[in-house]
C-alpha positions in Angstrom: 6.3 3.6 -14.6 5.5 2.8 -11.0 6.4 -0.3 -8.9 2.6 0.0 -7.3 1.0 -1.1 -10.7 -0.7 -4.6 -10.2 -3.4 -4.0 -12.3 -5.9 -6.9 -12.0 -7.6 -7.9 -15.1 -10.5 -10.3 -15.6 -14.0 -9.7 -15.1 -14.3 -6.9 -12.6 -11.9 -4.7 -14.9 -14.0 -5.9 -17.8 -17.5 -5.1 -16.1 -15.7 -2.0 -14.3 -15.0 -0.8 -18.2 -18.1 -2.0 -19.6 -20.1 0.3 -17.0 -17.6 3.2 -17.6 -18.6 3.2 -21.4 -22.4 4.3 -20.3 -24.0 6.5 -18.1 -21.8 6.7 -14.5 -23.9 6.2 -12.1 -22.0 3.1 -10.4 -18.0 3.9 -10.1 -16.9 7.6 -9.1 -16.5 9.3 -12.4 -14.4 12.7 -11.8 -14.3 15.3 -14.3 -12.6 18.5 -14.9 -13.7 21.6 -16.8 -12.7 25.0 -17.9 -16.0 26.2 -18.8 -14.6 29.8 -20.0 -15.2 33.1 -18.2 -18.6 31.6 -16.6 -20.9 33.8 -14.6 -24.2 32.1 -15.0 -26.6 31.2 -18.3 -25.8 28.3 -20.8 -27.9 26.0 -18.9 -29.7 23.9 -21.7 -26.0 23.7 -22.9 -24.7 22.8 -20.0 -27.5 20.6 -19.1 -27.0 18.3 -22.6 -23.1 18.3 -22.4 -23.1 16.8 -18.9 -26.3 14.7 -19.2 -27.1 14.2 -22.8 -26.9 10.9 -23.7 -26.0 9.3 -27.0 -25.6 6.0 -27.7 -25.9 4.9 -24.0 -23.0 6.8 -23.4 -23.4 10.2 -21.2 -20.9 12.2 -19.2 -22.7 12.1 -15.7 -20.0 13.1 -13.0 -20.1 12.9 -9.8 -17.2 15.5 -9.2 -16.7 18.2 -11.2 -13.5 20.6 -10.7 -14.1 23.4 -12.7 -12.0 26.5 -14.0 -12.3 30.1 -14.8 -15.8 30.9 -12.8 -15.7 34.9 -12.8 -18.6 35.4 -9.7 -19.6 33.9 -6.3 -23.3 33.7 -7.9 -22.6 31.4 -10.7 -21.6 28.6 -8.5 -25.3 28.4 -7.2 -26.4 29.1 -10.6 -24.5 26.3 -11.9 -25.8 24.0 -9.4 -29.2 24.4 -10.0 -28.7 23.9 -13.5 -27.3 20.8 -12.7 -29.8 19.6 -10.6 -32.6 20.9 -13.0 -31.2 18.6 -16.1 -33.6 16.1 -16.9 -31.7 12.8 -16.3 -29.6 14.5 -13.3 -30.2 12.6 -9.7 -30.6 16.3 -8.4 -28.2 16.1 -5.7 -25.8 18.7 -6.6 -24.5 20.8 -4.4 -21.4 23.4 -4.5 -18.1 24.1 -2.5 -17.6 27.6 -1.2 -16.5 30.1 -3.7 -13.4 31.9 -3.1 -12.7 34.7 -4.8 -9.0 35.2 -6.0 -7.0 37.1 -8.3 -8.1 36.8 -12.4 -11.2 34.1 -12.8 -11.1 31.5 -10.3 -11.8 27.8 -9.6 -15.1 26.2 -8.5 -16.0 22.7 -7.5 -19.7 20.7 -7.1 -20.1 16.9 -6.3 -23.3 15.1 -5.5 -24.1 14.5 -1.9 -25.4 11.1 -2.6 -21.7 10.2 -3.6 -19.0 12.1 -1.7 -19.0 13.8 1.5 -17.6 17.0 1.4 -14.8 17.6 3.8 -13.8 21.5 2.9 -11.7 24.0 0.5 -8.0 24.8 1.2 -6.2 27.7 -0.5 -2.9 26.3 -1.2 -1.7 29.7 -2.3 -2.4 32.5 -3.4 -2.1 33.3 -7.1 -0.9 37.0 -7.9 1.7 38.8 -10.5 4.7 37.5 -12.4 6.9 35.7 -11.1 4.0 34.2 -9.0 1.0 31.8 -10.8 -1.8 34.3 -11.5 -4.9 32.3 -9.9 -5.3 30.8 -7.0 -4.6 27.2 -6.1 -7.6 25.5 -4.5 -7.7 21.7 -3.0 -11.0 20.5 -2.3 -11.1 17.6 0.0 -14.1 15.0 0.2 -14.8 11.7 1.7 -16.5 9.0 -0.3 -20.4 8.1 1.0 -20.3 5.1 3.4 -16.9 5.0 4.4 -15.1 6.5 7.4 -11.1 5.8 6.9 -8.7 8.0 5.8 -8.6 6.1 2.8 -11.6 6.9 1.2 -11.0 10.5 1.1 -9.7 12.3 -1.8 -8.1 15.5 -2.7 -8.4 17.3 -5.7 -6.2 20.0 -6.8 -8.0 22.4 -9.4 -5.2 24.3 -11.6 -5.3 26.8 -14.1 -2.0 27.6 -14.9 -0.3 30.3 -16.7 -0.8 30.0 -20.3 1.8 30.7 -23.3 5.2 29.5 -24.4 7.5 32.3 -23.0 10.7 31.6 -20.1 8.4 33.8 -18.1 5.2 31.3 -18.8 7.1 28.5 -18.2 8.6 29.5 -15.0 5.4 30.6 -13.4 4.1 27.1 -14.2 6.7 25.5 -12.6 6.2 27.9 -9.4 2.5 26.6 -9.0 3.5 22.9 -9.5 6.0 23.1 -7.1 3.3 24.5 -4.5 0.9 21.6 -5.5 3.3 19.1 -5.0 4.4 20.6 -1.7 1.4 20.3 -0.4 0.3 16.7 -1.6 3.6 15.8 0.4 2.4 16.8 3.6 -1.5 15.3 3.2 -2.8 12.3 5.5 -0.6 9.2 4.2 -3.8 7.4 3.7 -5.7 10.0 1.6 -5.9 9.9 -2.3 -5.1 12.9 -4.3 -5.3 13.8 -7.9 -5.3 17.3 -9.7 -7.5 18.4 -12.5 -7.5 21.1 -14.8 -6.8 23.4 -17.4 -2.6 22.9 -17.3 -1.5 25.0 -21.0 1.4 22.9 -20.4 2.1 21.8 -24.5 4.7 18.7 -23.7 5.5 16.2 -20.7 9.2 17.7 -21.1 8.1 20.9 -19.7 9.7 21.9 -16.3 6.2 22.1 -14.9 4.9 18.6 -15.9 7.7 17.0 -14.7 7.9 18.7 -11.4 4.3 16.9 -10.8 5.1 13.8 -12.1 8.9 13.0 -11.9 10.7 11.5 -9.7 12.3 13.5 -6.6 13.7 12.4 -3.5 10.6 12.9 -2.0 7.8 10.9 -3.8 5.0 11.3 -1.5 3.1 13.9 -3.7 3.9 12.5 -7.1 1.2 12.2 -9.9 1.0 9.8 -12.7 -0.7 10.3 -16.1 -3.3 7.4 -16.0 -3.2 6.9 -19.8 0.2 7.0 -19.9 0.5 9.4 -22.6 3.6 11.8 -22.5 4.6 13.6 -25.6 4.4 16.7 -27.0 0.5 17.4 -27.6 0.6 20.6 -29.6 -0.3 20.1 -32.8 0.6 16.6 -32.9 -1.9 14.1 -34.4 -0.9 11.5 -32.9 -2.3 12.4 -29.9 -5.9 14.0 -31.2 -7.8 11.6 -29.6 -6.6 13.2 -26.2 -6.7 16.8 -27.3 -8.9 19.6 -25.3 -8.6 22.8 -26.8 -10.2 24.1 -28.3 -13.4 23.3 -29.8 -14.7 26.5 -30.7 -11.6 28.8 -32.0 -9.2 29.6 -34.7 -7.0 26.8 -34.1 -9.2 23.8 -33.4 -8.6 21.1 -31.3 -5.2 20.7 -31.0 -3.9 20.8 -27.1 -4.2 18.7 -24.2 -4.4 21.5 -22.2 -6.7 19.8 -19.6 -6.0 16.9 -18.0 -6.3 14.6 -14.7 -3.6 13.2 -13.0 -3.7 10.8 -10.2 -1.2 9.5 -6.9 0.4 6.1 -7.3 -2.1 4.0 -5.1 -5.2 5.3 -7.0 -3.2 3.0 -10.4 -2.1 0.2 -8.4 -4.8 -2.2 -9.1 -6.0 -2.5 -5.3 -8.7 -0.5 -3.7 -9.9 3.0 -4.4 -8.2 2.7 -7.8 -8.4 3.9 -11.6 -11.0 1.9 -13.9 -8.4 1.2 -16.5 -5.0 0.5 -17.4 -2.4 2.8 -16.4 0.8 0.6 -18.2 -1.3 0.6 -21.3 -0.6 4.1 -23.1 -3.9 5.5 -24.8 -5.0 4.8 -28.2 -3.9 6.8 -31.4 -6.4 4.9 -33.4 -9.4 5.4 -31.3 -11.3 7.3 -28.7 -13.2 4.3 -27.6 -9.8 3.1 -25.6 -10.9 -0.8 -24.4 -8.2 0.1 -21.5 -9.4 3.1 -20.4 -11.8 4.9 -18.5 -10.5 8.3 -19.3 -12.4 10.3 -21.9 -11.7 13.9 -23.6 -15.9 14.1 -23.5 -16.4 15.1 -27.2 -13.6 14.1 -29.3 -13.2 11.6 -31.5 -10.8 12.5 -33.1 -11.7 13.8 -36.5 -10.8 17.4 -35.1 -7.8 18.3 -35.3 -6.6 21.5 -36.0 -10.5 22.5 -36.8 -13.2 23.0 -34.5 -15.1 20.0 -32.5 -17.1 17.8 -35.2 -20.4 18.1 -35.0 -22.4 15.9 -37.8 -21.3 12.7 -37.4 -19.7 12.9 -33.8 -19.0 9.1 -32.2 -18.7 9.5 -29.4 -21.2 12.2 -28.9 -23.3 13.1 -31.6 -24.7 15.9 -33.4 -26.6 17.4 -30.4 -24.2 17.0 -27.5 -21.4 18.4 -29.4 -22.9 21.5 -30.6 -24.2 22.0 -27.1 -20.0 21.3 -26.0 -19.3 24.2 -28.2 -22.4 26.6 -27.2 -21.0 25.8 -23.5 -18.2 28.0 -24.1 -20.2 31.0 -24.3 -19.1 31.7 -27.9 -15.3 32.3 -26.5 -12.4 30.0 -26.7 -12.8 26.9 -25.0 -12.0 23.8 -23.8 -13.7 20.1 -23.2 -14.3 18.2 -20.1 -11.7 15.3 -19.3 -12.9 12.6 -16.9 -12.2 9.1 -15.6 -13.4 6.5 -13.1 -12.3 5.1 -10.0 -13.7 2.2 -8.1 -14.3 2.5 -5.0 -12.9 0.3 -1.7 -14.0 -2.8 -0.6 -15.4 -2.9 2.8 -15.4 -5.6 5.5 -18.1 -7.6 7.2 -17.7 -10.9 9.2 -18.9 -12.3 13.0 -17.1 -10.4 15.4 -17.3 -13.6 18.0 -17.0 -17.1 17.2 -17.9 -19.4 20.2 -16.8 -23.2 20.0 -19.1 -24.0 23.1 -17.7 -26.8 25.3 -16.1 -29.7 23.4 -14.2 -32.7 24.4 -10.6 -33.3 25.1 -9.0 -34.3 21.7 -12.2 -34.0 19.7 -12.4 -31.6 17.0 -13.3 -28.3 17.1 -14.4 -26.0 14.5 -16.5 -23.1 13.7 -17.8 -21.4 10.2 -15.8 -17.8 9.5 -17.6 -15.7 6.6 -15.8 -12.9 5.1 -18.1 -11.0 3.1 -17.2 -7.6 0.9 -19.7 -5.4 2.4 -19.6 -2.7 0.2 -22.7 -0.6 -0.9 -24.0 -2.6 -4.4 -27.2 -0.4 -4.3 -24.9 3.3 -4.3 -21.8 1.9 -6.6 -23.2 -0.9 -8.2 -20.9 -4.4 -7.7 -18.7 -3.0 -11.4 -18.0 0.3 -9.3 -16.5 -1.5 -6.3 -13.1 -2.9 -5.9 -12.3 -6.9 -4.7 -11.6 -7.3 -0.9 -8.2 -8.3 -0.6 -7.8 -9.9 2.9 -5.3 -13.1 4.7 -6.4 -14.5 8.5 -4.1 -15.3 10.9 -4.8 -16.4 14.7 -3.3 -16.4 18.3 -2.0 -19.5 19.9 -4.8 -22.3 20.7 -6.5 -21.7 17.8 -5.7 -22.1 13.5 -6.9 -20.5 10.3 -6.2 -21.6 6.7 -3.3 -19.1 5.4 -2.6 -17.9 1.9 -4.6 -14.8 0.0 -8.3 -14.5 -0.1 -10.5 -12.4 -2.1 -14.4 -11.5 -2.6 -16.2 -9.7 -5.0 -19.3 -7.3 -3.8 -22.5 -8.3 -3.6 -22.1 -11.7 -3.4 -22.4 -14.4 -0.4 -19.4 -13.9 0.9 -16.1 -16.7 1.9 -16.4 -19.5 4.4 -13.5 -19.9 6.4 -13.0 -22.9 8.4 -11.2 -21.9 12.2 -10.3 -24.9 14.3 -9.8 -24.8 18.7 -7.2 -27.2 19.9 -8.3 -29.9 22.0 -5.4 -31.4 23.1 -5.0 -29.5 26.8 -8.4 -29.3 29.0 -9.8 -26.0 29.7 -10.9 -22.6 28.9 -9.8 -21.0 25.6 -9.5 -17.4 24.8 -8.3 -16.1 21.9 -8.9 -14.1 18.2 -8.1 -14.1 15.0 -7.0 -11.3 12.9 -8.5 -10.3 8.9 -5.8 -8.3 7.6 -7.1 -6.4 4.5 -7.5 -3.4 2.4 -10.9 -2.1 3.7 -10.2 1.7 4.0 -12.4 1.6 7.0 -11.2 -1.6 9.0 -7.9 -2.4 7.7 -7.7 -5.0 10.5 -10.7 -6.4 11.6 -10.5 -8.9 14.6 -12.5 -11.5 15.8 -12.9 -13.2 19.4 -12.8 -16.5 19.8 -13.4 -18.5 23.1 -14.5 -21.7 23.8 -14.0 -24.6 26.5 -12.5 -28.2 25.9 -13.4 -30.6 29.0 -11.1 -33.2 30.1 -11.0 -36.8 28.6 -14.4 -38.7 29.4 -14.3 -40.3 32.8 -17.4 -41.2 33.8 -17.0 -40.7 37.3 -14.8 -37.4 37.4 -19.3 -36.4 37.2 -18.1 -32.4 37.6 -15.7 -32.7 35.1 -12.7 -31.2 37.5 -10.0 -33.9 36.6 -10.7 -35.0 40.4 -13.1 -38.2 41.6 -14.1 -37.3 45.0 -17.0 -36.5 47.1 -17.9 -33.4 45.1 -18.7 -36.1 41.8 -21.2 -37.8 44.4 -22.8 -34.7 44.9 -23.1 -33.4 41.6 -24.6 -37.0 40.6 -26.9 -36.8 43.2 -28.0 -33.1 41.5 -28.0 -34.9 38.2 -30.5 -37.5 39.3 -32.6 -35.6 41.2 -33.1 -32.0 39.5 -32.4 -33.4 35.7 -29.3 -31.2 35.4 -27.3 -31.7 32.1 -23.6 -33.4 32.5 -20.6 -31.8 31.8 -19.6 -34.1 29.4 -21.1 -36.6 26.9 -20.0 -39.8 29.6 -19.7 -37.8 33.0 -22.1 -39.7 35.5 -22.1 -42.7 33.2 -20.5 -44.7 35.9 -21.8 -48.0 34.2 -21.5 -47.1 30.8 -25.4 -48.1 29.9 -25.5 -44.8 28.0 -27.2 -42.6 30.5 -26.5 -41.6 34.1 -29.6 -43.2 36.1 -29.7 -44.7 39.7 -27.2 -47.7 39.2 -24.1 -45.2 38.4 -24.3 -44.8 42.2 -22.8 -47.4 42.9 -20.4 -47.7 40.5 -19.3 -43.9 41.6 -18.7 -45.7 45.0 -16.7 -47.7 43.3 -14.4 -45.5 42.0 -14.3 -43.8 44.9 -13.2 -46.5 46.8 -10.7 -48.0 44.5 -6.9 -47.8 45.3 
């Protein structure tokens, strides 16, 4: 699907996964929700769906973008039901509300794990032929990281429902707007958009508009589980369904979904715990590729409300509480998935080679560590640093492609001077890699290389002349150090002493 994809397998996706399948309190686990005409209340609900936990598994987000919120005072509420769940960290906190036409959207993220940045209306939602709700991107930063490229905007979307031209075409309208504006966003941010799309097939005008390709591919989403189709009533794809849990029809649209920018599935960096070429299992919820969950179906609902007795991904208790959450109306279940987050960079900043000799080697110790915060992401929830050296004139570094997991020691890196010219050396070296912070880190690097040992050139100028007399004389009498392993060794007994005197003289008396 996209050129970008280098997903890297072996044991960091395996452990990435592995901590996915359980409670998220590593790797940034996103989720989106249409919670259904919400003004407050529903909080023991609420408070098992997000962190009840069944079999080790738990839906524990970090981000939530959230649909159809009817007041500015169930935001709060919401919040401190969050923070009041017994399992929850307690460091929710909420976006500004902002109250549009019809229900709106809402947004809350813990503080320990993103940085919130603020809320943009992309537009205005309104009457046909417009999109009837607002459009809202919220923009945060991850925790620890200062580049552009650990922040990441999230479109929240509740699009026009039905199957009409006129349904259709106002879908279409707010796509276009969302894409717009993902094309004009900081190169180096991340995007995705979340939520409640009532699109029924990828062939819809809408769908494609966000994720086809157009002349200008800047704001472009991908499906991270690779799963286009035609969802309605289709059970082939139940184990992806949404909606809805509680009504008539059961579970039998993927009505709400997340979809992600190219770099976030390229296998490098802030990226997608799974595997975007792989399409998503019709045989089972518990995908082995992917981090992406419909939270509460697995898949022995469709066309019939959510299972309850015997749910395995959930169980009994979480999934009646999923139900409850929809206040008794028509409803929908969260969607979610992981990213890891970026590697960051550490090494010495100065490497100093000292004074060496003339055609002698030269070499100091680089270490290259991944830097990243183990303790806030755990080393599953953060990404590989990536990284190649390269150096200016005077000095060498070993080429190729390097790469270090977090938490670990870090790489050494052997750099070497040149000692074949006498003199001072100045210098760096450059770490070219994909820390979001420091994409290029550099590194000074000085040192000295003294002349080929003569013992009388005493100063160590490339000259024997009075001044080597003097500065003898100054080694002899106040114990200063010589300048180079042999200067002042005039008689080669292994240390400079009275008797180099003379043969100093003679050197300075020779033709």
């Amino acid at each position: 699907m996209v050129q970008l994809r280098r997903i890297q397998f072996g044991l960091t996706f395996v452990f990435a996964l592995a901590a996915s399948a359980a409670t998220a309190s590593a790797q940034l686990r996103v989720a989106t929700w249409n919670i259904t005409f919400y003004a407050g209340g529903r909080a023991t609900d609420i408070q098992s769906s997000v962190y009840g936990i069944f079999n080790g598994r738990s839906m524990s987000p970090d981000v939530i973008l959230l649909q159809e919120f009817t007041t500015a005072t169930a935001v709060p509420a919401f919040v401190t039901i969050l923070n009041g769940a017994p399992g929850s960290p307690g460091d929710w906190a909420g976006a500004p509300f902002i109250d549009g036409p019809d229900t709106d959207s809402a947004f809350v993220y813990r503080t320990s794990k993103v940085e919130f940045l603020g809320v943009t209306v992309v537009a205005v939602g309104g009457v046909a032929p417009n999109h009837p709700r607002n459009i809202q991107r919220y923009d945060v930063r991850l925790k620890g990281y200062t580049g552009a490229g650990a922040v990441l905007a999230s479109y929240s979307t509740h699009m026009k429902s039905g199957s009409t031209g006129d349904d259709q075409a106002r879908r279409l309208v707010e796509a276009q707007r969302i894409r717009d504006d993902a094309e004009l966003l900081t190169p180096a941010w991340q995007f995705l958009v979340g939520g409640d799309f009532n699109i029924q097939s990828s062939s819809q005008s809408a769908y494609q508009e966000l994720v086809g390709s157009q002349a200008n591919n800047a704001g472009r989403f991908f499906d991270p589980i690779n799963t286009p189709g035609s969802w309605n009533n289709n059970i082939a794809f139940r184990f992806v369904h949404t909606q809805d849990p509680i009504g008539a029809g059961g579970m039998d649209d993927r009505h709400d979904q997340i979809l992600v920018e190219g770099t976030l599935i390229d296998g490098v960096g802030f990226d997608y715990v799974g595997n975007p070429a792989i399409p998503y299992s019709t045989t089972t919820w518990d995908d082995p590729n992917h981090s992406y969950r419909a939270w509460g179906n697995d898949g022995t609902s469709y066309n019939s409300t959510l299972t309850v007795a015997g749910n395995a991904m959930v169980g009994a208790t979480i999934a009646q509480d999923l139900i409850d959450s929809t206040g008794g109306a028509a409803g929908h279940l969260p969607a979610f998935l992981d990213f890891r987050v970026p590697a960051k960079i550490d090494s010495q900043t100065v490497l100093d080679f000292g004074s060496v000799p003339q055609g002698s080697t030269a070499e100091q110790v680089l270490t290259v560590l991944n830097s990243a915060n183990t303790t806030l992401w755990t080393a599953a929830g953060i990404a590989n640093l990536n990284y190649t050296l390269s150096a200016t004139a005077g000095f060498s570094a070993p080429g190729g492609a390097f790469s270090d997991a977090p938490g670990g020691a870090g790489n050494d890196h052997t750099i070497a001077m040149d000692t074949s010219t006498p003199g001072p050396k100045n210098g760096t070296l450059s770490i070219a890699s994909d820390s979001v912070d420091e994409p290029v880190r550099v590194v000074t690097l000085i040192g000295t290389v003294v002349p080929s040992c003569n013992a009388c050139d005493v100063n160590c100028d490339t000259f024997v002349n009075s001044a080597d007399a003097a500065e003898l004389v100054d080694m002899l009498v106040n114990g200063t150090a010589p300048c180079s392993a042999c200067a002042g060794d005039t008689v080669d007994d292994d240390v400079p002493n009275g008797v180099d005197i003379a043969g100093l003289v003679g050197c300075l008396l020779a033709p």
